[in-house]
MARSE-61259 format. One record per residue (C-alpha): residue number from 1; x, y, z. Coordinates in Angstrom, 3 decimals. Layout:
N
> pos:east:north:up
> NUM:X:Y:Z
...
//
This chain:
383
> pos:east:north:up
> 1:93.973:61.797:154.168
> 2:95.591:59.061:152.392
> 3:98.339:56.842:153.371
> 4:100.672:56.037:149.826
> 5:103.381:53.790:150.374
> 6:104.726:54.645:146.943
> 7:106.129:57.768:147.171
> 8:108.659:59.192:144.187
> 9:112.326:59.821:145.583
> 10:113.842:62.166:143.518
> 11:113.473:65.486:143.949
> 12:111.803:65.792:140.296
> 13:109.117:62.686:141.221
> 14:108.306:64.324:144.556
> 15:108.164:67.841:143.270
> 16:105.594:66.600:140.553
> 17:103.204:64.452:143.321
> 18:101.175:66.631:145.343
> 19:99.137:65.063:148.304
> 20:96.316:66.092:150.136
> 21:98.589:66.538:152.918
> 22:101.033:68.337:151.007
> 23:98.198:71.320:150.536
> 24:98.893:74.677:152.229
> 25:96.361:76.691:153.111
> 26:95.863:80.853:152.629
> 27:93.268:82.431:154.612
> 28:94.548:86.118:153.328
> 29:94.262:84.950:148.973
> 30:91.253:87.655:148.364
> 31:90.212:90.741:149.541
> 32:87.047:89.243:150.781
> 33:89.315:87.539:153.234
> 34:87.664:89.395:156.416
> 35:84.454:89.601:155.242
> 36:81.632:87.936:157.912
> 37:81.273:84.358:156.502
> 38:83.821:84.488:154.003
> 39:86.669:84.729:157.025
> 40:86.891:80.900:157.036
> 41:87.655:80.572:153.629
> 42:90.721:78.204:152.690
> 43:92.797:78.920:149.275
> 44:94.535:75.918:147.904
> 45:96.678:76.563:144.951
> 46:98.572:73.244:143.409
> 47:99.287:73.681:139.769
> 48:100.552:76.999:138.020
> 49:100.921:80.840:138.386
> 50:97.169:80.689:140.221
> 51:95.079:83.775:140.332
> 52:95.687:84.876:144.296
> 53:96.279:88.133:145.343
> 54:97.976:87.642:148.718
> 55:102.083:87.284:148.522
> 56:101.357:84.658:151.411
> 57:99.949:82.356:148.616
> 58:101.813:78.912:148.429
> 59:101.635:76.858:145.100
> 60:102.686:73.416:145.143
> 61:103.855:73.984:141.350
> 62:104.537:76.565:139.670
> 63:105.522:75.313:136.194
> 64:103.119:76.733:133.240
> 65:100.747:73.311:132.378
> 66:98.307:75.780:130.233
> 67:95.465:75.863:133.117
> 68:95.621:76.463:136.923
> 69:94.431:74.165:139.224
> 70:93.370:75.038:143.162
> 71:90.611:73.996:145.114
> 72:88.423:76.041:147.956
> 73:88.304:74.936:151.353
> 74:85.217:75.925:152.718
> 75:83.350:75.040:156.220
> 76:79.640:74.968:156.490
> 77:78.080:78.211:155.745
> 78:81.118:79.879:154.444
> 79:80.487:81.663:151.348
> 80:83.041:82.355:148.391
> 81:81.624:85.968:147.200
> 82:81.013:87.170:143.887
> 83:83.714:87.601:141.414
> 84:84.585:86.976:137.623
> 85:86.771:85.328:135.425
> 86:87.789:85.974:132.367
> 87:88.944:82.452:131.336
> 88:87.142:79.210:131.993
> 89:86.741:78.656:135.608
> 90:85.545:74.942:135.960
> 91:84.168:73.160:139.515
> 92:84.714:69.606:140.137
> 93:82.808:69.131:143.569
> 94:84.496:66.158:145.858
> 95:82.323:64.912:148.316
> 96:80.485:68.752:148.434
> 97:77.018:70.160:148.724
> 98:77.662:73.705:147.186
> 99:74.857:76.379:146.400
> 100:76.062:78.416:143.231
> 101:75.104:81.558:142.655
> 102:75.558:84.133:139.319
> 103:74.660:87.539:138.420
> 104:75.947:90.938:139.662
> 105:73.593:91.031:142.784
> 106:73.786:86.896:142.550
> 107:70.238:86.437:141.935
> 108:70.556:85.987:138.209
> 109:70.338:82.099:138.818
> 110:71.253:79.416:141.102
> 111:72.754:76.046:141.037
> 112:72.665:73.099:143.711
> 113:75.979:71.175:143.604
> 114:76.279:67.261:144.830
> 115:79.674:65.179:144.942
> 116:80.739:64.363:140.985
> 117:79.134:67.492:139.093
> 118:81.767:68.856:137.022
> 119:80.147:72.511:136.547
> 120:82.028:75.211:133.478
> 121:81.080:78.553:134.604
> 122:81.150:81.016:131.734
> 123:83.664:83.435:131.422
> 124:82.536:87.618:131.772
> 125:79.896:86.518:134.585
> 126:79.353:87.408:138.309
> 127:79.588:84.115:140.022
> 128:79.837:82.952:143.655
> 129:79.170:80.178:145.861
> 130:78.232:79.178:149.635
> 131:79.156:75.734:151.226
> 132:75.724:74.473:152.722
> 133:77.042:70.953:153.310
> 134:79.983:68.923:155.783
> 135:82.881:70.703:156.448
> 136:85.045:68.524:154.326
> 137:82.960:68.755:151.089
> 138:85.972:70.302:148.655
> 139:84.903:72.043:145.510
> 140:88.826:71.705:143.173
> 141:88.858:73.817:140.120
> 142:90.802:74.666:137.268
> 143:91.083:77.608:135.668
> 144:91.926:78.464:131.940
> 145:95.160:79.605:130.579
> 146:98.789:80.206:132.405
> 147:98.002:83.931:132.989
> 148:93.977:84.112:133.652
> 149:93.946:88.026:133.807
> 150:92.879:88.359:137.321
> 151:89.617:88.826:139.264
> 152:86.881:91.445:138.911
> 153:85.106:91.570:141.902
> 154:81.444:92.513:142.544
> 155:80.871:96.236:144.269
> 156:79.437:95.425:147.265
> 157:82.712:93.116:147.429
> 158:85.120:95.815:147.419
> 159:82.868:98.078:149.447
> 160:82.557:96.103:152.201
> 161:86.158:95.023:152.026
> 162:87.324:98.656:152.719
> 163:85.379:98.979:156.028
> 164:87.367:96.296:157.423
> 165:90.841:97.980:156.216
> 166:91.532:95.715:152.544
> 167:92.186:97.168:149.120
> 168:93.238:95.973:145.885
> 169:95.753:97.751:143.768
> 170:95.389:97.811:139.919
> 171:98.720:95.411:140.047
> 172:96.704:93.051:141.622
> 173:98.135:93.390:145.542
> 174:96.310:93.155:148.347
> 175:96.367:96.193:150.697
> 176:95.781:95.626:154.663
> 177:95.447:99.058:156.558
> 178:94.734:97.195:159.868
> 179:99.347:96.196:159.203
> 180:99.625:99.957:158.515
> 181:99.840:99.534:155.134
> 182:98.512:102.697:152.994
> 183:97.241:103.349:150.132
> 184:98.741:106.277:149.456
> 185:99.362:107.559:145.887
> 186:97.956:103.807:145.102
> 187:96.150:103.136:141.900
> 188:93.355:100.601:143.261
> 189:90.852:99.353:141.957
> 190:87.753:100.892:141.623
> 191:84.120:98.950:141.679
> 192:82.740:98.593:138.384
> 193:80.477:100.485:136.917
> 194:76.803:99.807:136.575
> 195:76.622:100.457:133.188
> 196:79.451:98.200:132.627
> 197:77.367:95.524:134.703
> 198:74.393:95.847:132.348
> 199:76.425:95.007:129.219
> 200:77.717:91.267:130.783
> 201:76.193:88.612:129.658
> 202:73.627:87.080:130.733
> 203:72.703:83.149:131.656
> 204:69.048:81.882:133.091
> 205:69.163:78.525:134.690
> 206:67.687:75.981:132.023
> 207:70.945:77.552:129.911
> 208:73.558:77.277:133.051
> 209:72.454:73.828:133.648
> 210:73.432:72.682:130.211
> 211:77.257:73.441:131.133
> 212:76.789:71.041:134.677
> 213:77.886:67.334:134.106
> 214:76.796:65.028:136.888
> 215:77.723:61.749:137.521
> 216:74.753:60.289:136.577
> 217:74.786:62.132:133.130
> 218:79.046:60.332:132.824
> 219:78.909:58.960:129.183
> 220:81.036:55.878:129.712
> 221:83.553:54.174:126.924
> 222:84.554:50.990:127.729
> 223:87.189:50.706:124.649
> 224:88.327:54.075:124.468
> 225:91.860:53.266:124.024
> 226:93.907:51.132:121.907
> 227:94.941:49.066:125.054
> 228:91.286:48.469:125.951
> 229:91.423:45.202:124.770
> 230:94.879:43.886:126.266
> 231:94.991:42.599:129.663
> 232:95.616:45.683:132.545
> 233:94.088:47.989:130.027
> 234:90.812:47.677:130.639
> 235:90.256:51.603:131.727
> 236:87.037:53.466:131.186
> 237:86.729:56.665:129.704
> 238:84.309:59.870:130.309
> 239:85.226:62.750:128.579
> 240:83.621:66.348:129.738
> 241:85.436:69.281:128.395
> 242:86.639:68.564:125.013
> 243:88.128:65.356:122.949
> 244:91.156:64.733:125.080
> 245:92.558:61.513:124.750
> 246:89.666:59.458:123.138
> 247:90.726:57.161:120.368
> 248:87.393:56.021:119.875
> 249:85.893:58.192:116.618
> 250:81.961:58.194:118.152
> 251:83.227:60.172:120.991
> 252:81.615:63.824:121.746
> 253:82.029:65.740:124.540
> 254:79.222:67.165:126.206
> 255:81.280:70.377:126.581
> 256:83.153:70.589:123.422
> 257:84.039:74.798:123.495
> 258:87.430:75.566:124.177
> 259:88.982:75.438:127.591
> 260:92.591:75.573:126.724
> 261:92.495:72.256:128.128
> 262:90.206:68.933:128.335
> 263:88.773:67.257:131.286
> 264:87.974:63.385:131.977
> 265:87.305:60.740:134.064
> 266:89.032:57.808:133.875
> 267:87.517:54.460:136.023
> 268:88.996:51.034:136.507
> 269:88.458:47.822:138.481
> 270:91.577:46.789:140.820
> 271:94.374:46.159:139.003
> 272:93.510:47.769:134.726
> 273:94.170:50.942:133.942
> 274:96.370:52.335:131.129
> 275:99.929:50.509:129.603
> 276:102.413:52.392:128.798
> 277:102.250:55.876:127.111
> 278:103.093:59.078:126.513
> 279:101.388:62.521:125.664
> 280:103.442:65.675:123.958
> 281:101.914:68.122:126.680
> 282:101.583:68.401:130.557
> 283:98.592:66.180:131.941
> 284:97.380:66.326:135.939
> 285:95.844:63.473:137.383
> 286:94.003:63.630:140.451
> 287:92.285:60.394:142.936
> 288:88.467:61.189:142.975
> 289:88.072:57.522:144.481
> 290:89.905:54.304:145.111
> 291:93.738:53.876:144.930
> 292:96.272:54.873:142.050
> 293:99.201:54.090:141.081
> 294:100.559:56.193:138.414
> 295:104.311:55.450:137.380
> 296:106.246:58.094:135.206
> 297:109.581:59.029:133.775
> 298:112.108:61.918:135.183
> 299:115.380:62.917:134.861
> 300:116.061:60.506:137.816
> 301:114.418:57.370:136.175
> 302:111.299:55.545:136.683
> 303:108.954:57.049:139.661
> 304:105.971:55.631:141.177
> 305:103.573:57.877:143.116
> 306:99.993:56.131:144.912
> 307:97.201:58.121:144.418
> 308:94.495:58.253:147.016
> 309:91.962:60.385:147.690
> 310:92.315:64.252:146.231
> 311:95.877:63.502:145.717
> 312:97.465:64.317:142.580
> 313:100.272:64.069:140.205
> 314:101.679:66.222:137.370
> 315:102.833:64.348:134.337
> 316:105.525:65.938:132.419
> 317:104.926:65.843:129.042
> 318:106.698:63.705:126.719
> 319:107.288:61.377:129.847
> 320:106.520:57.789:129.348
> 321:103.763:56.647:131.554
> 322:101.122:53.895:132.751
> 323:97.958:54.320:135.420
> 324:96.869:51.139:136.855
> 325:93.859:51.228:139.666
> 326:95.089:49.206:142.798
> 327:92.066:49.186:145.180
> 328:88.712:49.977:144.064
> 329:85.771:53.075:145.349
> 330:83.771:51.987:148.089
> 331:81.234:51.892:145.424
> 332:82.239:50.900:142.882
> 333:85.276:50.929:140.275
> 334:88.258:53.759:141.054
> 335:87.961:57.082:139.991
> 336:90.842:59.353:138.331
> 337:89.831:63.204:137.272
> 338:92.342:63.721:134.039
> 339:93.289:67.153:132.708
> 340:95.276:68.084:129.681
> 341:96.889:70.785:128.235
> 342:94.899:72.142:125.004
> 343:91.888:72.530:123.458
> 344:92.872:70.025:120.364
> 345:92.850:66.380:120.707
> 346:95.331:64.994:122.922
> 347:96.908:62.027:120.616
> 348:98.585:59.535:122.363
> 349:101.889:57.588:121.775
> 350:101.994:54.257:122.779
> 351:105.047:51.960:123.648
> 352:105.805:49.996:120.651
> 353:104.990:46.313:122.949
> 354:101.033:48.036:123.167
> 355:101.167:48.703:119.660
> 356:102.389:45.396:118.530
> 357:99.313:43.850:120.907
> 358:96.826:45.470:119.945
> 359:97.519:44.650:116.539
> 360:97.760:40.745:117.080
> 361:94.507:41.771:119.073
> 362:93.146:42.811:116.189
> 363:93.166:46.714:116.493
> 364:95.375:49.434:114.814
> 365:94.776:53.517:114.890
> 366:93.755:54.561:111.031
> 367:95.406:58.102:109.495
> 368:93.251:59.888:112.134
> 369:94.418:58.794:115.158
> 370:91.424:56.558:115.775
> 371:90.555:52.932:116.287
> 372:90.108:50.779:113.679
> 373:90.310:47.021:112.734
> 374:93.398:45.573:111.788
> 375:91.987:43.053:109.041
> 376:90.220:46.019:107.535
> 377:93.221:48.445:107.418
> 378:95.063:45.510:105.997
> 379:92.836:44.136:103.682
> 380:92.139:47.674:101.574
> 381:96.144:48.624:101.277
> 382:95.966:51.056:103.951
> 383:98.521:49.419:106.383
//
């Protein structure tokens, strides 16, 4: 648990800074809630409508950002059971050693999990996943879209959900016969269907593992930004899911399919990070290592929340920012996990004092939003 002496005062600053103390727990989300070895299970859901099915369900923000983002809590040798999505469900394991299983009967494939995979589980398949490491591995994920359409879960789910008294309505509520509850004239939810099972689609492992980013694999851009060059703008930049904020024109993601949003990491010795900016859509930045400080605009003025550890902040968009790194990982430089509303590039809009740098610096953006060299722009008419 971190200790952040920077705290935003305003009720619009505070509102927007979650910390990892600020999460709140539901051990009733899912009807798999009593299930043997799923009955430890944590829910954490911080940004956006989320996809529980318990009324007990606390998010730390509700606001619409275009994604959801949550996180399972998950002692050793609890097990998440199967289930599907039909948007993007991405897993960014902190400090975790997950097994990941997909498939109706979840032996379609597996996949071992370590701290820093980012893993994009494809949309329309059985998927579920078992904690086999310490109790305070955390697997965070975001899911595509405001409204993801709910959960399907796998038959043997709902089966053995009804012998210990839990249903699940059509309307997506959570029936408990064991509060005297009933399910009475009810619509629920029926298992699905085998044949409907046989027509999902299908992944083997060699093709799941090409949607896993580890850290090792981290594709790192030392001059991703205009600012790179200007002192206390020295961040580095790994994108994942989609273009995001690069300015640099090489750039490709290794996940480049739409999410409805992009994922990055952002790193940075002690004291660089990003100048001042702003973006024209809602942005969520969360400590993987190392301290933060990320300063934004509200209603109320200039706030300044300290990041540490798993805690996050919610940039509004169009609110002037800058991220600046004030203690590095015990590793190595500070990490920052970045996500962004959209599937387009996210083009940025610097302060006019980072513009006017850079360009003395010798860098300008050409037509397409990209860096380019000054002298060059200059020297063929196009500045």
């Amino acid at each position: 648990m971190s200790t952040t002496p920077f705290i935003p005062q305003s009720d619009e600053g505070r509102r927007r800074t979650i910390l990892r103390s600020d999460w709140v727990p539901c051990k009733t989300a899912f009807i798999d809630c009593r299930t043997p070895g799923s009955d430890r299970k944590d829910n954490y859901s911080f940004v956006g409508p989320g996809v529980s099915q318990s009324d007990e369900q606390f998010v730390n923000l509700t606001e619409p950002h275009g994604f959801n983002v949550g996180a399972a809590g998950m002692p050793n040798g609890t097990t998440n059971n199967l289930h599907l999505h039909f948007t993007a469900e991405v897993f960014i394991n902190f400090d975790g050693d997950y097994l990941l299983r997909w498939g109706a009967d979840g032996k379609q494939g597996t996949f071992r999990s370590v701290d820093g995979d980012v893993i994009s589980v494809p949309p329309w398949i059985f998927r579920g996943f078992t904690n086999e490491g310490a109790d305070e591995g955390v697997l965070l994920t975001v899911l595509g879209q405001d409204e993801t359409g709910g959960i399907i879960w796998g038959p043997s789910v709902i089966e053995e959900a009804a012998q210990h008294g839990l249903y699940l309505s059509k309307d997506h509520r959570l029936i408990d016969t064991t509060l005297g509850q009933s399910v009475d004239g009810v619509d629920l939810v029926a298992p699905m269907r085998q044949e409907e099972i046989d027509k999902l689609d299908s992944f083997t492992e060699e093709q799941f593992a090409t949607r896993v980013v580890r850290a090792a694999d981290r594709q790192w851009d030392d001059r991703p930004f205009l600012c790179s060059t200007l002192p206390h703008g020295g961040a580095q930049l790994s994108i994942v899911i989609g273009y995001g904020l690069s300015e640099h024109r090489g750039v490709v993601p290794p996940l480049p399919e739409p999410h409805s949003f992009s994922l990055a990491w952002l790193a940075a010795e002690e004291g660089e990070g990003l100048l001042r900016h702003r973006l024209d859509r809602p942005q969520v930045l969360t400590a993987r290592t190392g301290t933060w400080q990320v300063t934004f605009e509200t209603a109320a003025g200039e706030e300044t929340a300290e990041l540490g550890r798993l805690d996050a902040v919610s940039v509004p968009a169009g609110s002037w920012r800058t991220v600046r790194a004030v203690s590095p990982g015990e590793d190595g430089p500070a990490e920052l996990l970045c996500v962004v509303q959209g599937d387009e590039r996210a083009l940025i809009e610097w302060s006019d004092e980072v513009v006017t740098a850079a360009e003395e610096n010798g860098y300008v953006r050409d037509a397409n939003g990209y860096l380019a060299p000054a002298r060059l722009l200059e020297s063929s008419g196009n500045r």
